[in-house]
Each structure stands twice: as structure tokens, then as C-alpha cells.
PyMOL Python script that loads the backbone (N, CA, C, O; Angstrom):
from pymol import cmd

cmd.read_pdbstr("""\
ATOM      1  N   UNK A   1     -16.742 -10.878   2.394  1.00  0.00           N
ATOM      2  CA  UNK A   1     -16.103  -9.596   2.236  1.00  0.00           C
ATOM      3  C   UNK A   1     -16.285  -8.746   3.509  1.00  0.00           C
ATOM      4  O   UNK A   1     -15.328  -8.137   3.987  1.00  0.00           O
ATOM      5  N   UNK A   2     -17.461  -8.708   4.032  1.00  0.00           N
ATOM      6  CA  UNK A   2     -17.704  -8.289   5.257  1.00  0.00           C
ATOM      7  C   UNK A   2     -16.927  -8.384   6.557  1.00  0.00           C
ATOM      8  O   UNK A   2     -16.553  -7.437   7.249  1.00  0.00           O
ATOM      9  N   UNK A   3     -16.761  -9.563   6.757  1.00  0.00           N
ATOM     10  CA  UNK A   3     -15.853 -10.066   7.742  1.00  0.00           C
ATOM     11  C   UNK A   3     -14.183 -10.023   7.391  1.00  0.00           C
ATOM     12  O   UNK A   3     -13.307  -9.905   8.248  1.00  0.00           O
ATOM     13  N   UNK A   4     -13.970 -10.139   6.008  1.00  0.00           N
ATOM     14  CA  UNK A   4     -12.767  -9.442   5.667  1.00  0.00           C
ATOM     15  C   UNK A   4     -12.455  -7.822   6.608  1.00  0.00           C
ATOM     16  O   UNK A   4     -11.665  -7.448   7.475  1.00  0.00           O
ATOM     17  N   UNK A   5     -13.420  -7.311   5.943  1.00  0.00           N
ATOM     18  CA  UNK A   5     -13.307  -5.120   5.896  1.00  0.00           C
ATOM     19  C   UNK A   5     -13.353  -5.646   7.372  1.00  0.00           C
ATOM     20  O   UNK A   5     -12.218  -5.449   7.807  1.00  0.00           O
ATOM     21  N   UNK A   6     -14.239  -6.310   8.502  1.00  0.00           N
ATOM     22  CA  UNK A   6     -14.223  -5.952   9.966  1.00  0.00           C
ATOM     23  C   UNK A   6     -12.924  -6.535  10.679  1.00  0.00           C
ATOM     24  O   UNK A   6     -12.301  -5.911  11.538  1.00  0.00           O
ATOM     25  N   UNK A   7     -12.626  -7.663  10.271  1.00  0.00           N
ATOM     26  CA  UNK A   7     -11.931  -7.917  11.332  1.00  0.00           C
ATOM     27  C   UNK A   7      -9.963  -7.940  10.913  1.00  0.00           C
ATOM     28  O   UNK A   7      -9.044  -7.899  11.731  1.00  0.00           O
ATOM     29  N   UNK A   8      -9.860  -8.027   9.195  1.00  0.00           N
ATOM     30  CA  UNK A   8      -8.549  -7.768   8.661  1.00  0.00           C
ATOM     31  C   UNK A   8      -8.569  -6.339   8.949  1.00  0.00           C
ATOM     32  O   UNK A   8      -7.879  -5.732   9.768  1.00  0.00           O
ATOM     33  N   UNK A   9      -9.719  -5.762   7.927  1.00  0.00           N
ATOM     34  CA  UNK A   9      -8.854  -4.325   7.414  1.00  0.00           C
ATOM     35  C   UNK A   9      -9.130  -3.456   9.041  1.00  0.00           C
ATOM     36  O   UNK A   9      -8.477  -2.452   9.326  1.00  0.00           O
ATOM     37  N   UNK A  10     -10.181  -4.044   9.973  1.00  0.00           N
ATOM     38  CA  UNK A  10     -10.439  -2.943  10.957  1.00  0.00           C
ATOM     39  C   UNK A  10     -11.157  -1.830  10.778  1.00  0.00           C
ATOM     40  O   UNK A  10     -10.984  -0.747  11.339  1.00  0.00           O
ATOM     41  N   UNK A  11     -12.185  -2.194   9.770  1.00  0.00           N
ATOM     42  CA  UNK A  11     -13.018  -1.340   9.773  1.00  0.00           C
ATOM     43  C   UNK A  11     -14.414  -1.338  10.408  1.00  0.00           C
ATOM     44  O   UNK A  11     -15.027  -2.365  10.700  1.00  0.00           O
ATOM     45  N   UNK A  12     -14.980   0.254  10.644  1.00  0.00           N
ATOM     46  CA  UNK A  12     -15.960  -0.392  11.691  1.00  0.00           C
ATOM     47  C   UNK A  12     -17.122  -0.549  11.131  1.00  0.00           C
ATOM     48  O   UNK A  12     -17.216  -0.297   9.930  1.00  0.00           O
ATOM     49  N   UNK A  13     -18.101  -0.932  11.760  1.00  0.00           N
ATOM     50  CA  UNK A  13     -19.526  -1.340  11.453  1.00  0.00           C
ATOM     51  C   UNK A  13     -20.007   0.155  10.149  1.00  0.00           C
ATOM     52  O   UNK A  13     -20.111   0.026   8.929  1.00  0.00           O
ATOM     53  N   UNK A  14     -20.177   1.234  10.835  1.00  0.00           N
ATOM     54  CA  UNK A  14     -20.542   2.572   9.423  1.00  0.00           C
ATOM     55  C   UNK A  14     -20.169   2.676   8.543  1.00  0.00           C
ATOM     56  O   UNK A  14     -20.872   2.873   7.552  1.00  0.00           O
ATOM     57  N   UNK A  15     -18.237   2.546   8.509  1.00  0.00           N
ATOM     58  CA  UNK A  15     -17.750   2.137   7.726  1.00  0.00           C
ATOM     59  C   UNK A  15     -17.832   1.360   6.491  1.00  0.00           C
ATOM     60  O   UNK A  15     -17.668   1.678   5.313  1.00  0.00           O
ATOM     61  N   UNK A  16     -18.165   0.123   7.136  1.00  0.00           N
ATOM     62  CA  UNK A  16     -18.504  -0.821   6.067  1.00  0.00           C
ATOM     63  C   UNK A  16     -19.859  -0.283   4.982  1.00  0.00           C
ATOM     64  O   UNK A  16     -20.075  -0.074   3.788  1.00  0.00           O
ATOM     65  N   UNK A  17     -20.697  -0.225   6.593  1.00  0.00           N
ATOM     66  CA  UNK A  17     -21.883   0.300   5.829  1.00  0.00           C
ATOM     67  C   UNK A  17     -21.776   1.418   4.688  1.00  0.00           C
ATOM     68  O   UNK A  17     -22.603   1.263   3.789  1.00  0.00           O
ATOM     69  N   UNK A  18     -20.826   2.632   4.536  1.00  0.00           N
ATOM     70  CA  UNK A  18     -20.629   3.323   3.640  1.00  0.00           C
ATOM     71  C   UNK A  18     -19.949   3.358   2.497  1.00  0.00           C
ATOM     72  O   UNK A  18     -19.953   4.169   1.570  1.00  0.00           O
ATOM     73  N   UNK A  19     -19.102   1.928   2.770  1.00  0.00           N
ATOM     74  CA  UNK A  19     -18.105   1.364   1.963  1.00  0.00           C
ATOM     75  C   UNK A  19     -18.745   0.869   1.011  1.00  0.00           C
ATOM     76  O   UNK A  19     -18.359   1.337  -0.060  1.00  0.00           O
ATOM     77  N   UNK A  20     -19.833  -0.125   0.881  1.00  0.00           N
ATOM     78  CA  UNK A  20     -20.865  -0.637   0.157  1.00  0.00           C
ATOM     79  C   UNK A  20     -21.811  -0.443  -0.164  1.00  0.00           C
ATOM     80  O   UNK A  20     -22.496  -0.878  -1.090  1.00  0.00           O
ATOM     81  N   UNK A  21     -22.034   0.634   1.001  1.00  0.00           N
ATOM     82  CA  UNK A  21     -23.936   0.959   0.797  1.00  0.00           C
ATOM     83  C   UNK A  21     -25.101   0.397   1.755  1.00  0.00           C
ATOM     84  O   UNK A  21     -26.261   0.388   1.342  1.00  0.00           O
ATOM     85  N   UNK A  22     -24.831   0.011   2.817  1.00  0.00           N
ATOM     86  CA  UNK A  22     -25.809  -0.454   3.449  1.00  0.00           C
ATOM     87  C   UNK A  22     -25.985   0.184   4.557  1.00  0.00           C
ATOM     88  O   UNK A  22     -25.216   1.093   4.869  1.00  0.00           O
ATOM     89  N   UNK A  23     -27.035  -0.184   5.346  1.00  0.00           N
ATOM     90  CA  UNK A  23     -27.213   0.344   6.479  1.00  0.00           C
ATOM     91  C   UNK A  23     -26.435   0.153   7.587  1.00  0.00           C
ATOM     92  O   UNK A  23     -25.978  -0.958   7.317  1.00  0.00           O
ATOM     93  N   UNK A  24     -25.977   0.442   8.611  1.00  0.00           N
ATOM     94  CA  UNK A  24     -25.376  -0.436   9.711  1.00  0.00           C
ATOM     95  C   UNK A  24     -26.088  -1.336  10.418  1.00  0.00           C
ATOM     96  O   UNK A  24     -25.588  -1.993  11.331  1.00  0.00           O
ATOM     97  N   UNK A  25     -27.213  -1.422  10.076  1.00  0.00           N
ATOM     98  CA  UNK A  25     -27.907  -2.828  10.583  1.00  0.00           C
ATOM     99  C   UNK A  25     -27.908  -3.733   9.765  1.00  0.00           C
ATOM    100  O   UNK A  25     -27.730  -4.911  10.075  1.00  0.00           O
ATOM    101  N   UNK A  26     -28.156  -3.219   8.313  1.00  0.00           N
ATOM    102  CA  UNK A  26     -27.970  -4.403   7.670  1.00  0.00           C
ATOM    103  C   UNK A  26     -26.249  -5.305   7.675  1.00  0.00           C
ATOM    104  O   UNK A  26     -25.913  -6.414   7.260  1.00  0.00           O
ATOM    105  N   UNK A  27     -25.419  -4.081   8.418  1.00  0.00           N
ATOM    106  CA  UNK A  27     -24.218  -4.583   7.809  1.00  0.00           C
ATOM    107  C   UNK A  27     -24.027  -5.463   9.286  1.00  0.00           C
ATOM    108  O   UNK A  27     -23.127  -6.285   9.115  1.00  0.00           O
ATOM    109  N   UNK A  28     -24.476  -5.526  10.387  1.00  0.00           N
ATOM    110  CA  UNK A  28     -24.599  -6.092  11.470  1.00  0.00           C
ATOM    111  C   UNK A  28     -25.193  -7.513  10.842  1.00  0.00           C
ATOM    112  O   UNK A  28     -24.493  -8.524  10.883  1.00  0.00           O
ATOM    113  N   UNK A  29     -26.409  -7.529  10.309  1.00  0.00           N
ATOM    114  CA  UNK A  29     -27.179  -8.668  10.103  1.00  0.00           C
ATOM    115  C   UNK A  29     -26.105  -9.388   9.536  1.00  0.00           C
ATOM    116  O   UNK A  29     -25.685 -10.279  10.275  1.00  0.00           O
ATOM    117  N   UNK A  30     -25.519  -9.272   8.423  1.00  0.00           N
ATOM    118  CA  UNK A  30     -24.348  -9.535   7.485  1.00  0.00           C
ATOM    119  C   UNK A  30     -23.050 -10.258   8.250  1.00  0.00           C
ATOM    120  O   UNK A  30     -22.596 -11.377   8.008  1.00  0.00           O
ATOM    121  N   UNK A  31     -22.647  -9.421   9.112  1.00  0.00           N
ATOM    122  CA  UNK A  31     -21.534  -9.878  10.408  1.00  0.00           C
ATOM    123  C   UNK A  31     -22.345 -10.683  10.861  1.00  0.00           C
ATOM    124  O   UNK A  31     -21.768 -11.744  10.621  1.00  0.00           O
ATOM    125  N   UNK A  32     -23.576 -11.023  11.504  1.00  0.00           N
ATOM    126  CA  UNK A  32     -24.041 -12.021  12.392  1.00  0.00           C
ATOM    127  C   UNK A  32     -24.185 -13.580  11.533  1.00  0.00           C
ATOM    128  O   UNK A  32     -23.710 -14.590  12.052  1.00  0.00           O
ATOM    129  N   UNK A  33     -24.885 -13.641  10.189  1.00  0.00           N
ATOM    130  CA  UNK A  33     -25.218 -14.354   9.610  1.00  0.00           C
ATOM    131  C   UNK A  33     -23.377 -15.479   8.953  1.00  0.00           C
ATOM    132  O   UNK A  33     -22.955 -16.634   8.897  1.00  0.00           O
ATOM    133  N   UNK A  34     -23.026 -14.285   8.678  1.00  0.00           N
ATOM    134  CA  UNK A  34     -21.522 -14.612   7.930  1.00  0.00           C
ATOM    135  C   UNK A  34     -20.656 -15.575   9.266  1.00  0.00           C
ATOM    136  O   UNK A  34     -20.032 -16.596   8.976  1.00  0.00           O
ATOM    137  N   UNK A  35     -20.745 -15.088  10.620  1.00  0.00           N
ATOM    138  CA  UNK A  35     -20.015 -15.680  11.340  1.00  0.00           C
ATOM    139  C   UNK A  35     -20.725 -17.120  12.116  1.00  0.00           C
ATOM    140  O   UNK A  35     -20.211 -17.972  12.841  1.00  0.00           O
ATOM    141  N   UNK A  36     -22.039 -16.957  11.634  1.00  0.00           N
ATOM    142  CA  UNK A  36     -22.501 -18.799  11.771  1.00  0.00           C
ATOM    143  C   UNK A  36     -22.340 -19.119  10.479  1.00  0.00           C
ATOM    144  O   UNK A  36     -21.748 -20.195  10.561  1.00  0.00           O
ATOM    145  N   UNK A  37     -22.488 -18.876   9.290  1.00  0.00           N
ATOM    146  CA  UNK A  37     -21.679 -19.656   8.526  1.00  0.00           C
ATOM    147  C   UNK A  37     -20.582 -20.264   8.826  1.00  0.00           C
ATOM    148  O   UNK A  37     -20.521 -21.484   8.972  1.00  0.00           O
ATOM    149  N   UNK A  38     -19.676 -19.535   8.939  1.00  0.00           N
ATOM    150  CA  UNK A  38     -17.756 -19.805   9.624  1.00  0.00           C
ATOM    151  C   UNK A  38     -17.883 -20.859  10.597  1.00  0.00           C
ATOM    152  O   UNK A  38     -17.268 -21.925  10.591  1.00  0.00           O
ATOM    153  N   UNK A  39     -18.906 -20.387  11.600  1.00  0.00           N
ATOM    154  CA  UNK A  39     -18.676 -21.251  12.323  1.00  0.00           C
ATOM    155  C   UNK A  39     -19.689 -22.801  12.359  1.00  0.00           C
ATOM    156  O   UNK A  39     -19.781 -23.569  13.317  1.00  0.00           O
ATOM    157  N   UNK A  40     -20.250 -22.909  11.239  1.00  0.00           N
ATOM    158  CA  UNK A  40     -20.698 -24.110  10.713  1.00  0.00           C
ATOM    159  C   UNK A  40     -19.838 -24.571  10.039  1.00  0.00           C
ATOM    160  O   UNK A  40     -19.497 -25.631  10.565  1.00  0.00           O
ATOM    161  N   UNK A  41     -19.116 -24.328   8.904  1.00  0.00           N
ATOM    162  CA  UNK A  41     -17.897 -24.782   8.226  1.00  0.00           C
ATOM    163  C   UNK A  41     -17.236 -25.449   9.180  1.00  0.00           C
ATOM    164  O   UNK A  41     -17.261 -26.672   9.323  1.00  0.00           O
ATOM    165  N   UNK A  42     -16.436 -24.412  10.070  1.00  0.00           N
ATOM    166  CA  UNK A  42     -15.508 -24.863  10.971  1.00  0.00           C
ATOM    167  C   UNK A  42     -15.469 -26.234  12.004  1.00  0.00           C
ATOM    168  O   UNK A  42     -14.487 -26.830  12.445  1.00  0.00           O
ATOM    169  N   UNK A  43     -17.088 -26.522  12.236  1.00  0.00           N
ATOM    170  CA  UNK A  43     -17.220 -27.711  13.395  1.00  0.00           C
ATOM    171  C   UNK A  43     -17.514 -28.861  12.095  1.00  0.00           C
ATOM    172  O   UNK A  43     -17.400 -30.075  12.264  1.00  0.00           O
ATOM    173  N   UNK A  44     -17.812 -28.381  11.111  1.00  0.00           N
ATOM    174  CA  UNK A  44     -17.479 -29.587   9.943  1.00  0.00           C
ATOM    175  C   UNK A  44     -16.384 -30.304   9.457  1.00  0.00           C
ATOM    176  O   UNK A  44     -16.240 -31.395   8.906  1.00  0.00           O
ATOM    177  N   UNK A  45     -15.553 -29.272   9.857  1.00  0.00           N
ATOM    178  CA  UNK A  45     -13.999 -30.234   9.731  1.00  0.00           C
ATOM    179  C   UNK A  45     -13.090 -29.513   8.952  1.00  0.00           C
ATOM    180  O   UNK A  45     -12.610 -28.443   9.328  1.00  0.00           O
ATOM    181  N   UNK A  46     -12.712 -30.294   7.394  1.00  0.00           N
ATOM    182  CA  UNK A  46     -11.773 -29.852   6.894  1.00  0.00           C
ATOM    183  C   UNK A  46     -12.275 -28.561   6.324  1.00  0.00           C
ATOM    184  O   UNK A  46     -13.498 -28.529   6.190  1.00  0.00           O
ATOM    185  N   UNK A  47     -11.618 -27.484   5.954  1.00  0.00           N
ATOM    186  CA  UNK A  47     -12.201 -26.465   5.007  1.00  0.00           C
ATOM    187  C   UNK A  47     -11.507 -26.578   3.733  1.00  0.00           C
ATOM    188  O   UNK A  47     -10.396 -27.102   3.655  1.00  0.00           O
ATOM    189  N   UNK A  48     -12.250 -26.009   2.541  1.00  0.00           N
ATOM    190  CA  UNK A  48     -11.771 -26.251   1.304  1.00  0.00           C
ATOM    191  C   UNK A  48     -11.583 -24.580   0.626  1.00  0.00           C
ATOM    192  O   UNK A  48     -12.361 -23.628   0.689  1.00  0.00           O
ATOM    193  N   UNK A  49     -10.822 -24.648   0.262  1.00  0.00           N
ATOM    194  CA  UNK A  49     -10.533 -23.158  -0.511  1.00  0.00           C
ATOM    195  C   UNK A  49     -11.309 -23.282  -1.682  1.00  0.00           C
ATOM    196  O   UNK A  49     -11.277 -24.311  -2.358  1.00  0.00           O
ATOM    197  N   UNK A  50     -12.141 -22.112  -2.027  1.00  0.00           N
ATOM    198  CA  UNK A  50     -12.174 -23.007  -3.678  1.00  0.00           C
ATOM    199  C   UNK A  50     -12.132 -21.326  -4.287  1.00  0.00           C
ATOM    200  O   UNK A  50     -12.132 -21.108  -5.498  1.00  0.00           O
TER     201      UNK A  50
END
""", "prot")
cmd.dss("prot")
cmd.show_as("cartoon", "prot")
cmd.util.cbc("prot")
cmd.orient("prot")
């Protein structure tokens, strides 16, 4: 959802953070963690919707 609100909707880091409730660091940690996920998926190959 995170990486949705940042990089679809264009919202920024405080944003988010106020959108949900978190801090802007936590919502940083969140962006950092979420985009090695992605990018572990991604060098795995196919992706699956589920």
C-alpha cells in the first residue's frame, strides 16, 4: 500500500505518514523494506498476482 500512495498516487513521505499514522521514518523504513521485497520477487522471475 505504501509504495502504491508513493509512487502511483504521488504522495509524499508525511503524507503517507499522516495518511495512516506513522511516523515518517517509519514510513521510510516501510518504502525501504517494501522495495527489496519487489525487488526480490522481480530477479525471481515470473510474478504471480494472487
Amino acid at each position: 500500500m505504501i509504495l502504491h500512495l508513493f509512487y502511483f498516487e504521488e504522495y509524499s513521505v508525511r503524507e503517507i505518514g499522516q495518511l495512516i499514522e506513522l511516523t515518517e521514518s517509519a514510513v521510510k523504513t516501510r518504502l525501504s523494506r517494501a522495495r527489496v521485497a519487489l525487488k526480490k520477487k522481480m530477479e525471481g522471475g515470473v510474478i504471480t498476482v494472487e
